[in-house]
ZAVEX-376735 format. One record per residue: x, y, z of N, C-alpha, C, O in turn. Coordinates in Angstrom, 2 decimals, padded with zeros to 5 digits, always signed. Each point is the difference from the previous one (the first is absolute). Example, Ala and Ser with C-alpha at 12.3 -4.5 7.8 and 13.67 -1.06 7.14 Angstrom:
<gumis>
GUMI, npx, npy, npz, capx, capy, capz, cpx, cpy, cpz, opx, opy, opz
GUMI, +013.19, -005.69, +007.80, -000.89, +001.19, +000.00, +000.90, +001.20, +000.00, +001.04, -000.02, +000.66
GUMI, -001.39, +001.07, -001.38, +000.82, +001.19, +000.06, -000.77, +001.09, +000.73, +000.51, +001.11, +000.17
</gumis>
This chain:
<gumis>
GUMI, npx, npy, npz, capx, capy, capz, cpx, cpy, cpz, opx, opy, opz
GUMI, -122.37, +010.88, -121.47, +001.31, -000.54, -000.24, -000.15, -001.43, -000.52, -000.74, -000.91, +000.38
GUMI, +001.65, +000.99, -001.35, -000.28, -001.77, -000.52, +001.45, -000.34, -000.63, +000.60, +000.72, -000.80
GUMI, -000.18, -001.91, +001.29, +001.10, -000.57, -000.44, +000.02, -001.12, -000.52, -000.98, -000.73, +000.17
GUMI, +001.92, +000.34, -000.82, +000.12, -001.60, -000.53, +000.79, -001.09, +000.59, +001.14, +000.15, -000.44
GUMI, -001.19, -001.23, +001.26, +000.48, -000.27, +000.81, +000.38, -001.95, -000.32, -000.57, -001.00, -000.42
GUMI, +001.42, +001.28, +000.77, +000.59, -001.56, +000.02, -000.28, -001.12, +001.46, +000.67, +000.35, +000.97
GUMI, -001.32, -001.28, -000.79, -000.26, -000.73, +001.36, +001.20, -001.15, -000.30, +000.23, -000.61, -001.04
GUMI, +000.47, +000.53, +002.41, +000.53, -001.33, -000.09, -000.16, -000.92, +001.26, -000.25, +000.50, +001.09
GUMI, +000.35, -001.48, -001.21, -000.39, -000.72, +001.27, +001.55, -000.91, +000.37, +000.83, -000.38, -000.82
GUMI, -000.81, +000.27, +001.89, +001.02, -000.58, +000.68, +000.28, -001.31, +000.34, -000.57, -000.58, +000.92
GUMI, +001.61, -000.04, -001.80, +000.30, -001.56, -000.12, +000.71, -000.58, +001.75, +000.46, -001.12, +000.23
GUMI, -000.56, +001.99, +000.54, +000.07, -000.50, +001.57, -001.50, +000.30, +000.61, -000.42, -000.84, +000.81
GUMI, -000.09, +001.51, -001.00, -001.13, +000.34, +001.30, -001.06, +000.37, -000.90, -000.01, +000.91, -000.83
GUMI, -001.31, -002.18, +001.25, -001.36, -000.31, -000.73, -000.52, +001.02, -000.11, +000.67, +000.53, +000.89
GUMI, -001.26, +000.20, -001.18, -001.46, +001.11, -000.40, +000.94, +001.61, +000.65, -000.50, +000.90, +000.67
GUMI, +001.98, -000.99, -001.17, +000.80, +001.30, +000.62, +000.49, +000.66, -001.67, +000.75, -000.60, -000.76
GUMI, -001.35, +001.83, +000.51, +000.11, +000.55, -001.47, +000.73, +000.97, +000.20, -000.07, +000.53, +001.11
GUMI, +000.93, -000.01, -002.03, +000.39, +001.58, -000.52, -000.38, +000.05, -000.99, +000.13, -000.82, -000.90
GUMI, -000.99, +002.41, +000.93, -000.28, +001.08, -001.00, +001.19, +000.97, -000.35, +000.70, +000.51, +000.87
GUMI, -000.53, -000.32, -002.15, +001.18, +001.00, -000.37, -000.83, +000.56, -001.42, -000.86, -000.46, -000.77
GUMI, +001.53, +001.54, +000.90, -000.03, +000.79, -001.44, +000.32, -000.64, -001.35, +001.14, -000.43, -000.21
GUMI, -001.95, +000.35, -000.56, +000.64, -000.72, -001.06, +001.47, +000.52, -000.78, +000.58, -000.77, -000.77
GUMI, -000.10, +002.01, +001.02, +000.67, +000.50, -000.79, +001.03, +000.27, +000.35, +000.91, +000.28, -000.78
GUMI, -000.75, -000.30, +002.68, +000.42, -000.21, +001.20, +000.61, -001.74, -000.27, +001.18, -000.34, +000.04
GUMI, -002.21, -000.42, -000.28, +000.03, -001.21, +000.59, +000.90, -000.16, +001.49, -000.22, +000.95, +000.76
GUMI, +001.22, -002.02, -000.22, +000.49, -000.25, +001.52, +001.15, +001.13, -000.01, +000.72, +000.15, +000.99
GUMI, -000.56, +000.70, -002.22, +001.21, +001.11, +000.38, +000.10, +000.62, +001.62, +001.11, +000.26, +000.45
GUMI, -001.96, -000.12, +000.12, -000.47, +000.68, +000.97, +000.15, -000.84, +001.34, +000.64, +000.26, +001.02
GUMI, -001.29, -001.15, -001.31, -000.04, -001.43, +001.32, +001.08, +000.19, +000.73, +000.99, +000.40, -000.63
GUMI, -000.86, -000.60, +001.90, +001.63, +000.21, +000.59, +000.39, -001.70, -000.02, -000.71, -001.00, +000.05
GUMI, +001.80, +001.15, -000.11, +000.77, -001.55, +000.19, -000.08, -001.11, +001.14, +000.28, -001.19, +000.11
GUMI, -000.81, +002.25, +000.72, -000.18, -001.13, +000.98, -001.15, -000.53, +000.18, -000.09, -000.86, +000.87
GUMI, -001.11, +001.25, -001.66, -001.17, -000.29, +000.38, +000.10, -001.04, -001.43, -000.66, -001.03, +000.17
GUMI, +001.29, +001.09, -001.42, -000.04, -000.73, -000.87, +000.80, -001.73, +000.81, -000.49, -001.13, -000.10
GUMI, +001.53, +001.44, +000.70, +000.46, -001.04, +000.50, -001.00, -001.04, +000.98, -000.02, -001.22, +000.18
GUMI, -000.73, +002.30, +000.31, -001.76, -001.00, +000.94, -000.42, -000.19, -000.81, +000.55, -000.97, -000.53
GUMI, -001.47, +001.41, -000.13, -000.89, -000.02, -001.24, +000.39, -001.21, -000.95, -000.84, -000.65, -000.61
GUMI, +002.22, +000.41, +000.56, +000.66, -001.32, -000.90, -000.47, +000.45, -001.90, -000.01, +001.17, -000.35
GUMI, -000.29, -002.18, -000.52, +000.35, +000.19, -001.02, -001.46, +000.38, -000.49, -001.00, -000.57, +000.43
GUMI, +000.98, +001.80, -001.56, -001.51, +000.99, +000.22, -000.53, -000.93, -001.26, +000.82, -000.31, -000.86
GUMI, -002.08, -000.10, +000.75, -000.68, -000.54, -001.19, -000.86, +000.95, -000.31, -000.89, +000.52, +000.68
GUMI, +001.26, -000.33, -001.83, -001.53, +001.05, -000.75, -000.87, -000.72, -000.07, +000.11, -001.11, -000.51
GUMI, -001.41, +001.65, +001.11, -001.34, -000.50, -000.13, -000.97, +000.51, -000.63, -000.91, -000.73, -000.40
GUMI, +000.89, +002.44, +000.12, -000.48, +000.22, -000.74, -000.18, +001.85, -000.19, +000.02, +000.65, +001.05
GUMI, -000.14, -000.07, -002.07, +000.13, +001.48, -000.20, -001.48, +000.87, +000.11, -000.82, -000.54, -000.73
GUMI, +000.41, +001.41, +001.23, -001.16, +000.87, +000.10, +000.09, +001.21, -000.10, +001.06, +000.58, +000.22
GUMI, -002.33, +000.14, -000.64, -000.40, +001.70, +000.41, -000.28, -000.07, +001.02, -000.88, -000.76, +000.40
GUMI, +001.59, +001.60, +000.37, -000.27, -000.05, +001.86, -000.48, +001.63, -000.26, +000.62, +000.86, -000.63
GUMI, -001.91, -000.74, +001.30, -000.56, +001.40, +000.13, -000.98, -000.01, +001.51, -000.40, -001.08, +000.43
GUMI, +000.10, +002.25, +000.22, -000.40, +000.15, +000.98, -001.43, -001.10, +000.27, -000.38, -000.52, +001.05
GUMI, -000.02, +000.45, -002.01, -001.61, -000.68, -000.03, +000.27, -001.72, -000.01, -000.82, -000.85, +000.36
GUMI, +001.99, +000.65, -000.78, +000.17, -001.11, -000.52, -000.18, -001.43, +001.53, +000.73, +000.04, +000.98
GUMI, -001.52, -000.82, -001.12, -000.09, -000.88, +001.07, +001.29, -001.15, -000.07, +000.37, -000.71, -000.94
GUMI, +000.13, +000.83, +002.32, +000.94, -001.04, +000.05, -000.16, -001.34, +001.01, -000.64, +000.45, +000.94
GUMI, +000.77, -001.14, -000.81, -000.37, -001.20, +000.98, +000.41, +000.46, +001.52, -000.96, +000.08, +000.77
GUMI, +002.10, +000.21, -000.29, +000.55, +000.65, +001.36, +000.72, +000.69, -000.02, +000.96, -000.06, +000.76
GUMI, -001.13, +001.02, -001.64, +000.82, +001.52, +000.13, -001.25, +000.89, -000.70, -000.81, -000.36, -000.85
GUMI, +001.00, +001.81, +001.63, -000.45, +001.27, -000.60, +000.73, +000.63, -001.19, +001.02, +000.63, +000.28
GUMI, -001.40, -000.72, -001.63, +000.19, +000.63, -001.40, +001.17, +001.24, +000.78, +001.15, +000.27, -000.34
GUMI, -001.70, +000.10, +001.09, -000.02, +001.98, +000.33, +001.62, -000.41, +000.55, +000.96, +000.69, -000.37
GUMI, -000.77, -001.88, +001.28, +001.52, +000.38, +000.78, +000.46, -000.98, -000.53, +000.99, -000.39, +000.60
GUMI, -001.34, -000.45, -001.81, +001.21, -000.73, -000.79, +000.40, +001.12, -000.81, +001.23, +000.05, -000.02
GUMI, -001.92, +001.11, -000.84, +001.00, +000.79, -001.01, +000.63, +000.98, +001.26, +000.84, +000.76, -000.49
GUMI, -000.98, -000.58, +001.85, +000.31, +001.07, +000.65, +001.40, -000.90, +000.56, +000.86, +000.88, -000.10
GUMI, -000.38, -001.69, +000.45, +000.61, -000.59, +000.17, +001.10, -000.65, -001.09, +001.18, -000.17, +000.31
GUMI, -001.83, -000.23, -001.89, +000.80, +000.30, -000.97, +000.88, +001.22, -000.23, +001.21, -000.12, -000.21
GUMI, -001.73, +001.08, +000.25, +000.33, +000.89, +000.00, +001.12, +000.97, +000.55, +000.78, +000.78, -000.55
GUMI, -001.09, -001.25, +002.21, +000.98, +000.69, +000.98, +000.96, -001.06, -000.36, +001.00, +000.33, -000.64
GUMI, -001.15, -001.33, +000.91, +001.48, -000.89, +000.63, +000.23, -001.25, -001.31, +000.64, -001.02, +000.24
GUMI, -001.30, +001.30, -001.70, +000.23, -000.72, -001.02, -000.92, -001.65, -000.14, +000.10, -000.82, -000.91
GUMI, -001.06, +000.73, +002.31, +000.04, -001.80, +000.28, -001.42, +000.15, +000.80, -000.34, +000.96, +000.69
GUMI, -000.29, -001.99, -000.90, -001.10, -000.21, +001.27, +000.51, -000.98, +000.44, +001.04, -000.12, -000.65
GUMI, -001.11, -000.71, +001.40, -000.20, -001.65, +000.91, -001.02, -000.03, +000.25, -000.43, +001.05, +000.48
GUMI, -000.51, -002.14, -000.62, -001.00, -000.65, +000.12, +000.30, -001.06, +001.35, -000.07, -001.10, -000.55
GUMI, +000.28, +000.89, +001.62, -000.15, -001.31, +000.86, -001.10, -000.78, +000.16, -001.19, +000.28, +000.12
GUMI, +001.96, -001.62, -000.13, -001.38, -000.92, +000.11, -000.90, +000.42, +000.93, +000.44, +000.95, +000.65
GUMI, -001.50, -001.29, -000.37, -001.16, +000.43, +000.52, +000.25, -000.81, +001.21, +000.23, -001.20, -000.16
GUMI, -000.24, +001.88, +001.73, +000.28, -000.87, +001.51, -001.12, -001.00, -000.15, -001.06, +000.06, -000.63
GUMI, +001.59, -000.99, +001.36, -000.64, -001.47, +000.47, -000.99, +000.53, +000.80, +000.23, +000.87, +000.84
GUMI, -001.34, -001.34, -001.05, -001.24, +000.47, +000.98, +000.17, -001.28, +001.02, -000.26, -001.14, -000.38
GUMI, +000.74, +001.45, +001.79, +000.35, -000.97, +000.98, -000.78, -000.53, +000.72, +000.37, -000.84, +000.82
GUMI, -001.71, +001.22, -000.95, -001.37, -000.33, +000.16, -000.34, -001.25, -000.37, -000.42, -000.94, +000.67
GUMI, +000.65, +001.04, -001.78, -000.70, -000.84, -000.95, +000.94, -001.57, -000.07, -000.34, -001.14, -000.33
GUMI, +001.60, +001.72, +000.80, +000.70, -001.47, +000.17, -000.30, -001.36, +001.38, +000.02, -001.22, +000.14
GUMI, -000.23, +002.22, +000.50, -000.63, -000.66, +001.49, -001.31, -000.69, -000.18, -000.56, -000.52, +000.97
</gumis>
């Protein structure tokens, strides 16, 4: 499976992305998660395919997740609380 996919990143919350369909684009997104999410900046467009390496998501359940519910979310990555102490 391979799709073409639009990333946008979120002008409220640092290193927090949506993946959408390019053809899709936010048609899909529900309204209330656009209202958290705040105003979407395109960052940048890809071939998303099973093999494809991503920084903190699995290729396999960003198109499986495109798919079902139109959207991935990416959340920032938890505070390692360790490391603050």
């Amino acid at each position: 499976m391979s799709r073409q996919v639009r990333v946008y990143r979120s002008a409220r919350r640092q290193e927090m992305y949506l993946y959408v369909d390019v053809g899709e684009d936010l048609d899909r997104v529900p309204d209330a998660l656009m209202k958290q999410f705040g105003r979407p900046l395109a960052v940048m467009e890809l071939e998303l395919h099973a093999g494809k390496k991503l920084a903190r998501a699995e290729a396999t359940v960003v198109l499986e997740r495109i798919a079902s519910d139109g959207f991935f979310l990416q959340m920032p990555p938890s505070p390692d609380l360790e490391t603050r102490w």
